[in-house]
C-alpha positions as CSV (number, residue, x, y, z in Angstrom):
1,X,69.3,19.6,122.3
2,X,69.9,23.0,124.0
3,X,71.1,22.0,127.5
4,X,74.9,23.0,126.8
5,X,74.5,26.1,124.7
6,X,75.0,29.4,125.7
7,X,72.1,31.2,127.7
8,X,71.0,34.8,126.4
9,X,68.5,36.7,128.0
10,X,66.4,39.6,127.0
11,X,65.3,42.6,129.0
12,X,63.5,45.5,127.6
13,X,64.4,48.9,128.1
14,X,62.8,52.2,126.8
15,X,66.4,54.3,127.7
16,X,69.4,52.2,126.7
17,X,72.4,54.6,128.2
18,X,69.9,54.8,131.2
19,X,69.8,50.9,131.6
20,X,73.3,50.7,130.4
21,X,74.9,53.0,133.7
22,X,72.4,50.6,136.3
23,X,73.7,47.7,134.8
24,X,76.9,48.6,134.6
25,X,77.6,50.7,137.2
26,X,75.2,49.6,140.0
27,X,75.1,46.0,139.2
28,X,78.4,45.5,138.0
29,X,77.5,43.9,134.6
30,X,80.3,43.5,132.3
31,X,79.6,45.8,128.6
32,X,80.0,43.6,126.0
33,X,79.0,45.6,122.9
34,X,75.9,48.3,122.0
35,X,74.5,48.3,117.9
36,X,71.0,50.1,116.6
37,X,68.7,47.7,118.8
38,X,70.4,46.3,122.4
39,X,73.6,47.0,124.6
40,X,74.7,43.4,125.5
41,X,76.0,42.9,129.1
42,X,77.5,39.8,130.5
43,X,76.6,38.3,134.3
44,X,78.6,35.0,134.4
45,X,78.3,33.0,131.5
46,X,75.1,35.1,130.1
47,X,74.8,37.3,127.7
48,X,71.8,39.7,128.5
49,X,70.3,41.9,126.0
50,X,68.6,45.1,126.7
51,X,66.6,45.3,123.8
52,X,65.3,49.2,122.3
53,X,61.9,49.8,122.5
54,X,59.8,52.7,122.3
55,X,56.9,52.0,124.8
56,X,57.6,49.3,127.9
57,X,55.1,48.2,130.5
58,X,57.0,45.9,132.5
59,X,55.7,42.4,134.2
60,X,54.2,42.3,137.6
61,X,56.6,39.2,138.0
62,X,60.2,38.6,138.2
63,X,62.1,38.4,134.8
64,X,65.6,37.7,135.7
65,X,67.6,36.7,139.0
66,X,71.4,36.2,140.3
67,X,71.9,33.3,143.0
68,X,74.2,34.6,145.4
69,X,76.1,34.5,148.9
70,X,75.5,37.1,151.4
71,X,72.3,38.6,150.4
72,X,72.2,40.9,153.3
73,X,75.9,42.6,152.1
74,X,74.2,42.7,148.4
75,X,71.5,44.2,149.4
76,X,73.4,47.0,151.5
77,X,75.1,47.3,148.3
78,X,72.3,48.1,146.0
79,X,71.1,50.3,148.8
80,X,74.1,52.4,149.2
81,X,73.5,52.6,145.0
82,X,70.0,54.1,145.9
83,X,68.0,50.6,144.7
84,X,65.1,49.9,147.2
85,X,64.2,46.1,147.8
86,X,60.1,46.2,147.3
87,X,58.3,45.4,150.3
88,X,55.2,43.2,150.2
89,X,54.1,42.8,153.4
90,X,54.7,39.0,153.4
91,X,55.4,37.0,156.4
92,X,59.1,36.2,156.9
93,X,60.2,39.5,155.3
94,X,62.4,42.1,156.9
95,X,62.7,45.6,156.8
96,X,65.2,45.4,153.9
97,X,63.3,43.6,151.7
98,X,64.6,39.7,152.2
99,X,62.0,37.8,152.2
100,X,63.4,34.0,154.3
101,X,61.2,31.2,153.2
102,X,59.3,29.2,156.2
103,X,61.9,26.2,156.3
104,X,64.5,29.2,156.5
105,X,66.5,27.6,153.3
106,X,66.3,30.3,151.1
107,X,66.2,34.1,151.4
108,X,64.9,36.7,148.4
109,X,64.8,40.2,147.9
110,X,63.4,41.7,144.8
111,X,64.0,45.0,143.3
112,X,63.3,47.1,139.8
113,X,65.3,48.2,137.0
114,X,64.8,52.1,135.7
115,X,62.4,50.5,133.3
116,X,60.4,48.8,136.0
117,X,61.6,45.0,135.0
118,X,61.2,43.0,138.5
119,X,64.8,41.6,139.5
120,X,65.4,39.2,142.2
121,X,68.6,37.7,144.1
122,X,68.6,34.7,146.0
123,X,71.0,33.0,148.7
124,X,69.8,29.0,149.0
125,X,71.3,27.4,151.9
């Protein structure tokens, strides 16, 4: 039923020009439009919504990641941006934050937005 429709997704944000210049500016984001309750971005082919709210305490869990190549250049990106990867002191992960799985076929890193929402990229090989 929904397998070729459009994908939006939702993100919550308690400081919508705040999320607006990180997602923008730092991730690269495409604006699409702002009214009285989100600022819609585009990654790809999704729209993603940062949604007003007043009071925000964010998941202790990923909410949305980009697949990419060269994680170690993105991640030198977002760190010449000022974004830290979060360390957690997992086997396999390096002193930037990526994280290789065992079989060494994927690599992770995972960082926050200003609001605290847990973003991830991901290189699969």
């Amino acid at each position: 039923m929904l397998a070729k429709a459009k994908l939006q997704a939702f993100l919550l944000t308690t400081d919508p020009a705040r999320s607006r210049a990180f997602y923008e500016s730092v991730l690269g984001l495409n604006f699409l439009s702002e009214d009285d309750f989100a600022i819609t971005m585009k990654s790809g082919e999704v729209e993603i919504r940062l949604t007003r709210i007043e009071e925000h305490k964010p998941m202790p869990h990923t909410v949305i990641g980009w697949r990419v190549e060269g994680i170690e250049a993105k991640v030198d990106q977002l760190a010449a941006e000022g974004v830290v990867c979060r360390q957690f002191g997992m086997p396999g992960q390096d002193e930037k934050g990526i994280w290789t799985r065992a079989d060494g076929k994927c690599k992770v890193c995972w960082f926050a937005d200003p609001d605290g929402n847990v973003l991830s990229l991901a290189e699969e090989f």
